[in-house]
C-alpha positions in Angstrom: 27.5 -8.2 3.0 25.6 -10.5 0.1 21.6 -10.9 -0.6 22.1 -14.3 1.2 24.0 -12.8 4.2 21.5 -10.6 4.7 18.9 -13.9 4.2 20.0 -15.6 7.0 20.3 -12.5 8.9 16.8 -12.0 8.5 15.2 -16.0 8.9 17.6 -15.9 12.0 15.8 -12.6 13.9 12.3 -13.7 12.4 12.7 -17.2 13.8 13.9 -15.8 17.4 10.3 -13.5 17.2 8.4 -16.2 16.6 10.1 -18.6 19.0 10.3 -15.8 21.6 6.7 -15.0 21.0 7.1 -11.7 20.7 5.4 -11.3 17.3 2.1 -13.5 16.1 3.5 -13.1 12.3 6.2 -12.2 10.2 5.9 -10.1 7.2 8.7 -10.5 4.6 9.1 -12.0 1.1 9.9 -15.1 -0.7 10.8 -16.5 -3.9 7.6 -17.4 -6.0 6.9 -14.4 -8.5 7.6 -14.4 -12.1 11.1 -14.1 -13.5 12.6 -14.2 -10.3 10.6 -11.7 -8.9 10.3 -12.0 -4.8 6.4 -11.6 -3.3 5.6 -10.9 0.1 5.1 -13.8 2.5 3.2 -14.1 5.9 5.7 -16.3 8.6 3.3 -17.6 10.8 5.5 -20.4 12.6 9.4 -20.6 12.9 9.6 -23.1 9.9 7.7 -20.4 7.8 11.2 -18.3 7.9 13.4 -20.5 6.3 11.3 -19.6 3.2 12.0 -15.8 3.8 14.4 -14.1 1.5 16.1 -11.2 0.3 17.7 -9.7 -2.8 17.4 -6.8 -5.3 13.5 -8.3 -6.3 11.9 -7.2 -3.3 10.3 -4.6 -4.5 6.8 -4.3 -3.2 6.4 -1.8 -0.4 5.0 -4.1 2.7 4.0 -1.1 4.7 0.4 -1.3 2.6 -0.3 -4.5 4.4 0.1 -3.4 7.7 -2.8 -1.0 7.6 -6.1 -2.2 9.6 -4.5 -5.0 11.0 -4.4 -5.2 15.3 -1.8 -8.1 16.2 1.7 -8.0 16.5 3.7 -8.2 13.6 7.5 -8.4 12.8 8.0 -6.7 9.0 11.0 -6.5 6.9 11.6 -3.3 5.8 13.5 -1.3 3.5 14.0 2.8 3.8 10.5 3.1 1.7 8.8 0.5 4.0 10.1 1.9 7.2 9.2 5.5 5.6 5.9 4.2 5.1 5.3 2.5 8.2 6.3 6.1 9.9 3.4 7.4 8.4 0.9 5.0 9.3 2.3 5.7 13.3 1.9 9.2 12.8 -1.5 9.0 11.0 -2.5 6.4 13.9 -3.3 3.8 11.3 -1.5 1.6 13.9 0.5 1.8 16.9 4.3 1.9 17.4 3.9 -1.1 19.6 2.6 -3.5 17.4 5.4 -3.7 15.2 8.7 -5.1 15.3 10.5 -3.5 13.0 13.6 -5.4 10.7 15.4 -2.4 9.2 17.3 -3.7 6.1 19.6 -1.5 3.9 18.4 -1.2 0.5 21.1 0.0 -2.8 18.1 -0.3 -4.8 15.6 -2.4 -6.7 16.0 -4.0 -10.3 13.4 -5.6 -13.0 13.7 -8.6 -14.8 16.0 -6.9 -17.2 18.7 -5.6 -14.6 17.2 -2.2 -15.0 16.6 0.1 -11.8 12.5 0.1 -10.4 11.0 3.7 -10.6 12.5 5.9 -7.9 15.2 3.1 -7.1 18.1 4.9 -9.2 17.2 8.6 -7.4 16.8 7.5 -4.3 17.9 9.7 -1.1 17.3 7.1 1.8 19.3 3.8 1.6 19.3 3.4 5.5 15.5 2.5 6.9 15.0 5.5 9.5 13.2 3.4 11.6 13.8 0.1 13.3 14.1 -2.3 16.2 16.7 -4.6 14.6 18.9 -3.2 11.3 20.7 -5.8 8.6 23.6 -3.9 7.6 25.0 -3.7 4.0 28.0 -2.4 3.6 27.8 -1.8 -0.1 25.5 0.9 0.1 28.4 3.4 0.9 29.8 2.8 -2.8 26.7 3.6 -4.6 27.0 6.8 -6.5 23.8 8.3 -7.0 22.5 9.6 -9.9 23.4 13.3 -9.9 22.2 13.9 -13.3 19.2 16.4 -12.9 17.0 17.7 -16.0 13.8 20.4 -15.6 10.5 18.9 -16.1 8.2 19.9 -18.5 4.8 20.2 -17.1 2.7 20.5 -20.3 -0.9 19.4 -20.8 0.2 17.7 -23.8 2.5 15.6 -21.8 -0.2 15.1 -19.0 -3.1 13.9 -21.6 0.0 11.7 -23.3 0.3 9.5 -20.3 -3.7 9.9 -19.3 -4.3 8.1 -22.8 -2.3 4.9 -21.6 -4.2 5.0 -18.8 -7.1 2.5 -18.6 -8.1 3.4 -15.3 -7.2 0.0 -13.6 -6.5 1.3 -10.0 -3.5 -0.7 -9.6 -1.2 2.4 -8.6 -3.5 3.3 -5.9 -3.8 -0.5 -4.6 -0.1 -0.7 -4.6 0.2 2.6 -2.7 0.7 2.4 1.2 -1.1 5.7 0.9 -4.3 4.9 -0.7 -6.1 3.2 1.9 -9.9 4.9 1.8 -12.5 2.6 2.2 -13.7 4.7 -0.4 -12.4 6.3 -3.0 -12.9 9.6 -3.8 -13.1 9.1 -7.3 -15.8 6.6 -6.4 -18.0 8.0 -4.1 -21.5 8.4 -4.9 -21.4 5.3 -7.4 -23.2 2.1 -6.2 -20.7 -0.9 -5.3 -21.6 -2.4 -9.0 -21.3 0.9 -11.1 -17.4 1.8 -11.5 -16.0 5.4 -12.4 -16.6 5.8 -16.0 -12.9 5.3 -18.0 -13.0 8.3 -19.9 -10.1 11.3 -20.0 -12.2 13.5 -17.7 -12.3 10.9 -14.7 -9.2 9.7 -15.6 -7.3 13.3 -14.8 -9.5 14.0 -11.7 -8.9 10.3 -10.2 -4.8 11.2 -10.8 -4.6 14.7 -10.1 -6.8 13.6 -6.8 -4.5 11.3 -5.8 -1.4 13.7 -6.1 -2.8 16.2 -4.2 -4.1 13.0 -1.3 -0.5 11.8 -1.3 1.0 15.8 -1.0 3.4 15.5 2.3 2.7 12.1 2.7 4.4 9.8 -0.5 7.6 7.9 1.0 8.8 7.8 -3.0 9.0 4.2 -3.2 8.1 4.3 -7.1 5.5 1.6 -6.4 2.7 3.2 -8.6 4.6 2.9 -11.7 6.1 -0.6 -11.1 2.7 -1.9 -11.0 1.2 -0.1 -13.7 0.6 -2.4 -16.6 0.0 0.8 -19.0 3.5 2.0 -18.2 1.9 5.3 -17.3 4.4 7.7 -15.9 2.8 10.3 -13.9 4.8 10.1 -10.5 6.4 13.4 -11.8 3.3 15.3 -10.8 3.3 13.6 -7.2 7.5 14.0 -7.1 6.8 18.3 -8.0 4.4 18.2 -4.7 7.0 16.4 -2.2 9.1 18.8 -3.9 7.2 21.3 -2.6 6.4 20.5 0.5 10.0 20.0 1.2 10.9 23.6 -0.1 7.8 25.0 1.9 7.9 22.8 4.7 10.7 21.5 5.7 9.5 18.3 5.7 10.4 14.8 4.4 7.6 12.2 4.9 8.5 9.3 6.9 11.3 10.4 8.3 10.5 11.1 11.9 7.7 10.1 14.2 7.8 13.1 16.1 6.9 15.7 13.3 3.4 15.9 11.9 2.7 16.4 7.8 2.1 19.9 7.4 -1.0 19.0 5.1 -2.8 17.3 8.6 -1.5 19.8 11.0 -2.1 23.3 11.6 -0.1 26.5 13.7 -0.8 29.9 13.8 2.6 30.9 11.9 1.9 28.7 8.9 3.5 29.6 5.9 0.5 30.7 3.5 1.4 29.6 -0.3 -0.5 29.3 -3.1 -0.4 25.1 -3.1 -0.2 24.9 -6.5 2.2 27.4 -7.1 4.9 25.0 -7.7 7.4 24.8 -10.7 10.7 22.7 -11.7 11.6 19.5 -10.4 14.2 16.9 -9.9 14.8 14.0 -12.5 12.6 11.2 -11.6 
């Protein structure tokens, strides 16, 4: 099946939600962004869907616009959006009910220079695990995924390396379906009009802060370093905790409604680990 297949797919089960009234809005993308780059897009009538569209652009992980809002919505999801969206139901950011959920197979995300998006080329869910309608693509079954493995070097002199690009900008936690505090940790105690001071000390508690909030909980949908205008690479620190939790756990976030994170739940035969006590890691 093509992107524009899978386009008219999509407009065609958007429209019938709309027409149906079985959703108030669509969320989706459509063309607009820079260098052909696809941007999400609210469908608020059944005209608004011939403007949807899909293709290896769509990048942005809609699940973070889902969070606070209390009508029905119909979302377009690939496996990190449906991943995401999981987590929200489980951490009853919103109800299973209010979404209708357009599951659409995903061999991966490119930029502008046909290069794969961070996480895209290691990625271990192609199919969305969640969903009410599913657009099929059939290529996803000839993808060979990237076996190639290396061990990580977790070094403070290749942590302070990337903290140096960093200019504390915030956009890897606005990107993140994760990050959605009212207030930010790294924030708190700071009136509205003083921001965290952009030195190296704020700058490692602010990312090391957010690993640990996202341990159990990240969907790996490479977002944070997509959007990071710094090119700061630190999703290895955040990819060594999932790696952990997996190992420890047994658990894969956003795979399964019916299985809590193991870092918001609690049972008497809990493994107890040192959390940090973590080592190695796949290539990312």
């Amino acid at each position: 099946m093509t992107f524009e297949k899978q386009t008219k797919e999509i407009r065609a089960c958007c429209r019938a939600l709309l027409e149906q009234d079985k959703a108030d809005v669509i969320l989706g993308y459509t063309m607009g962004g820079l260098e052909g780059l696809s941007v999400p897009f609210f469908a608020r009538n059944p005209e608004d869907t011939d403007k949807l569209t899909w293709g290896n652009r769509c990048w942005q992980n809609l699940a973070a616009y889902l969070h606070g809002r209390k009508d029905r919505i119909g979302i377009v999801a690939k496996p990190c959006d449906a991943r995401g969206i999981i987590q929200y139901i489980i951490e009853r950011q919103i109800i299973r009910e209010q979404v209708y959920i357009i599951g659409v197979d995903c061999g991966g995300m490119i930029d502008a220079e046909g290069n794969p998006r961070p996480g895209c080329n290691a990625c271990r869910v192609r199919i969305p695990p969640l969903f009410d309608t599913r657009v099929i693509d059939d290529r996803i079954s000839q993808i060979k995924e990237n076996a190639k493995t290396q061990t990580q070097v977790y070094t403070p002199e290749r942590f302070q390396h990337e903290i140096d690009k960093c200019i504390l900008c915030y956009a890897c936690r606005q990107v993140c379906y994760g990050c959605y505090c009212q207030t930010c940790f790294i924030e708190r105690g700071n009136p509205d009009w003083l921001p965290a001071e952009i030195d190296s000390g704020t700058k490692k508690t602010f990312h090391l802060g957010r690993a640990m909030h996202l341990a159990g909980r990240c969907v790996e949908c490479g977002g944070c370093e997509a959007a990071c205008a710094s090119g700061v690479s630190l999703r290895y620190i955040i990819k060594a905790l999932t790696g952990f939790v997996e190992k420890n756990y047994s658990f894969q976030a956003g795979m399964d409604l019916s299985i809590q994170s193991p870092m918001v739940s609690y049972e008497d035969n809990d493994k107890e680990i040192g959390f940090l006590a973590f080592s190695g890691g796949d290539e990312v």
